[in-house]
C-alpha positions, 0 to 999 in steps of 0.5 A: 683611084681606079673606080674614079677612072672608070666612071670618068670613062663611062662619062665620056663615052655617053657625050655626058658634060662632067658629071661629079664623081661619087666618093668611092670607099675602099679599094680591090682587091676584095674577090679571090680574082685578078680582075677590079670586078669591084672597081668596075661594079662601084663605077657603073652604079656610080655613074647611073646615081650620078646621073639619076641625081642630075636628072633629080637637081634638074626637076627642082632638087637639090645636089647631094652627096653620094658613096659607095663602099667597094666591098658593098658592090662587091657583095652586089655581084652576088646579091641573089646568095644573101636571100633567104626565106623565113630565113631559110637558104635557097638553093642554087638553080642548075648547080647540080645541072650536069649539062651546066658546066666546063667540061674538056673535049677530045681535042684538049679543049675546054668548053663551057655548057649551059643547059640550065632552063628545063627547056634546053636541059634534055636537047642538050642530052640528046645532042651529047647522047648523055645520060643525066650525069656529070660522068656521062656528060663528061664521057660524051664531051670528051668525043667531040672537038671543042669547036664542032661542039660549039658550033652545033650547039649554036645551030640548035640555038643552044648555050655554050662556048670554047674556053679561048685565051684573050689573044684567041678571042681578040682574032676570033670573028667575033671578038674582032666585031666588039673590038673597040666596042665600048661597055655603054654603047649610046645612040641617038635613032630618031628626033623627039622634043626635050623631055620635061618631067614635073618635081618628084621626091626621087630622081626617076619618080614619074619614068615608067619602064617597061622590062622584058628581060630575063636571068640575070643582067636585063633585070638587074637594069630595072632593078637599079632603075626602081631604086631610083624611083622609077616605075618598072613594069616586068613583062613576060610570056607566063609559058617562058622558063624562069628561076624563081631566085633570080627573079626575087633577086631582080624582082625589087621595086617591080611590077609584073604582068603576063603577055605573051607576043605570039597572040595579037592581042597581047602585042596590042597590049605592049604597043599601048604601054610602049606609047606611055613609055620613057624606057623599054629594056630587052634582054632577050637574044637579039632578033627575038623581039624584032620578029614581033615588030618591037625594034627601036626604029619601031618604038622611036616611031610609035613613041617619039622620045623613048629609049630602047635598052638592048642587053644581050651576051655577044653584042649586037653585031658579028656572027654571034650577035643572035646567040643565046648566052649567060654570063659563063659563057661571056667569062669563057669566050672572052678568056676571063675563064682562061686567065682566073684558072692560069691565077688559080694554077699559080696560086696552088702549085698546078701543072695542068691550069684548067679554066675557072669563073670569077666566083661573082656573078660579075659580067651578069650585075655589071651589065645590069649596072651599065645599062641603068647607067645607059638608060639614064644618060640617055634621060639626061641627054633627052632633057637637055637636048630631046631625042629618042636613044638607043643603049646597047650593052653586053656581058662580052664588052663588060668582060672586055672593059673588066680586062681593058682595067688592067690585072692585080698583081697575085701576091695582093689577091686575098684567098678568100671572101666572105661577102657579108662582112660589114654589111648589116646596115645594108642587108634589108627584109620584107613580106611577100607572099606570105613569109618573109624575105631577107635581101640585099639592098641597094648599096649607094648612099645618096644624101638627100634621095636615097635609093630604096625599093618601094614595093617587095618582088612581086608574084608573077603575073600579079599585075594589070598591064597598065601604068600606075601614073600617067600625069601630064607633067611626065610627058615630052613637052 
């Protein structure tokens, strides 16, 4: 069964000792899309649940069963479209954004723009010397060659990227840089004691984890961690762009402080909550944080035993490593884009294939998945051996490993999907800010703890920058 493979995969590649597979339920096809998105999703958040319940039967738990249902995790990948307010709709940011979309130049190419954050929406016009349209924004594109496009765009440190085939990407610099590379990368980066942590009713009670991240794969990380138990602090600058659907999409289970790093104060404030720290995630581009003395040889230094999770979109290493990124520019770069559309083409007849997404935020929850799967591997692997970690993911290695997973044969592809079916008993409601907020929940079944979110998203901002326990039993022997 391929989710059973692909979890025995991320077993093996995080030097774990075989951990028992969940019970998987169903099977892809479930997407419109020849791509096991499904499989992939059910065998990364198998993985981390296998991990957290070993880490559980090490505190002094018992063992326990564990399931997940396919069409659940597929329905995961687009967890931010089953909110509602007092039962209302929200809509989708940036969906009617003309600079966030595939768009073709004058070379024949196709591109993939994304101006979404309000600031990078008028640079990105300014750049095109487009008005607010999609006409215009399209009249403009189509003077450009793809690639010059491309790369003036990631000089001003703006997101887009050249719609490649998979063969174009395998030769391009930065596909040879991640080739090889696989979707959970884990280091060990420095010697620490064997973590010992006291009796706990959920697997990560008592792991505190501190989340800078952002849209969309960093937080899922912590999302899925606070499902487990664990006590995640969000942190972010107040004057940095957000999207408020996203953030109650991701917000489950969290707390939330402002800090902002460009004021020495603040920098303090992280550093003392880094030193009382088991797991600090990044997401944001690579170097950003670095330029403020949060690394993971610093953190490895100031808090002997932490992990640091690196999420970023191209990887850490080539000549894309420091460039901004979102999940459709991972589908497009990679040629994800590419083959959906060839799939799309052939199913309608088409003589002129244009590239298309997987319609699931697929690259963005999956890397969100992996790296909670990482984050508690590297848990495990402390407990049982010490050290301080280093886990890196990408959406550009998980749109590689969702490659490496082989395609589906059209003719099985359903033509439609409508995520909500079958799914009541998952679908969750809360109050926050006053009104009420309809959810998807976690969609592992574990026997004996079973994943929940313990507090609603919180207001942003609403918390004070410390830890809510700091019991000694939770510290390094």
């Amino acid at each position: 069964m391929a989710p059973r493979k692909a979890f025995e995969n991320l077993n093996r590649i995080t030097g774990l000792a075989p951990l028992s597979a969940p019970a998987f339920v169903g099977a892809d096809p479930i997407v419109p899309t020849p791509f096991h998105v499904a499989e992939a999703a059910a065998a990364s958040l198998g993985f981390s649940a296998s991990t957290a319940a070993e880490i559980w039967r090490l505190r002094g738990g018992e063992r326990q069963d564990i399931a997940i249902d396919l069409n659940a995790a597929a329905a995961s990948l687009v967890s931010f479209s089953f909110l509602r307010r007092d039962g209302h709709r929200f809509k989708r940011p940036a969906a009617d954004a003309p600079t966030v979309g595939l768009y073709r130049c004058g070379d024949g190419r196709w591109i993939h723009l994304h101006g979404g954050f309000p600031s990078q929406y008028t640079r990105m016009l300014d750049l095109l010397n487009a008005q607010d349209t999609r006409e215009s924004v399209a009249h403009a594109t189509a003077k450009w060659n793809a690639f010059a496009l491309e790369e003036a765009i990631a000089y001003l440190n703006f997101c887009g990227a050249v719609v490649r085939t998979p063969e174009e990407w395998n030769e391009s610099p930065q596909g040879r840089a991640l080739a090889n590379t696989p979707p959970i990368v884990l280091k060990k980066i420095g010697d620490a004691p064997p973590l010992r942590l006291g009796d706990a009713r959920n697997p990560l009670g008592g792991v505190r984890i501190l989340d800078l991240t952002r849209v969309l794969a960093g937080p899922t990380c912590g999302r899925t961690l606070a499902s487990y138990g664990a006590d995640v602090l969000h942190v972010r600058a107040e004057r940095l762009d957000t999207i408020e659907m996203f953030d109650l999409d991701t917000g489950q289970g969290k707390r939330s402080t402002f800090l902002d790093l460009i004021k020495p104060a603040d920098a303090e404030t992280l550093r003392r909550l880094v030193r009382d720290a088991h797991v600090f995630v990044d997401s944001y581009r690579p170097g950003a944080l670095a330029r403020h003395g949060f690394t993971p040889a610093a953190l490895a230094h100031i808090a002997r035993g932490i992990t640091y999770v690196s999420v970023s979109c191209y990887g850490s290493e080539g000549p894309w490593a420091e460039r901004r990124g979102w999940e459709q520019l991972a589908q497009s770069a990679t040629g994800i884009a590419h083959e959906q559309g060839a799939f799309s083409a052939s199913r309608k007849g088409s003589r002129d294939p244009q590239p298309e997404l997987i319609p699931a935020a697929a690259c963005d929850y999956i890397t969100g998945y992996l790296a909670a799967a990482g984050a508690a591997a590297a848990l495990l692997r402390r407990i049982r051996e010490g050290g301080s970690w280093h886990v890196q993911v990408s959406l550009c290695a998980t749109a590689q490993w969702l490659q490496s997973l082989g395609k589906i044969p059209a003719a099985q592809i359903p033509d439609a999907w409508s995520p909500g079916e079958g799914l009541d008993h998952t679908l969750k409601s809360c109050q926050t800010s006053g009104v009420r907020l309809d959810f998807l929940g976690p969609i592992v079944q574990m026997s004996k703890t079973q994943p929940a979110w313990r507090c609603p998203p919180p207001v942003p901002g609403s918390d004070a920058a410390r830890w809510t326990d700091l019991r000694e039993d939770m510290h390094a022997a």
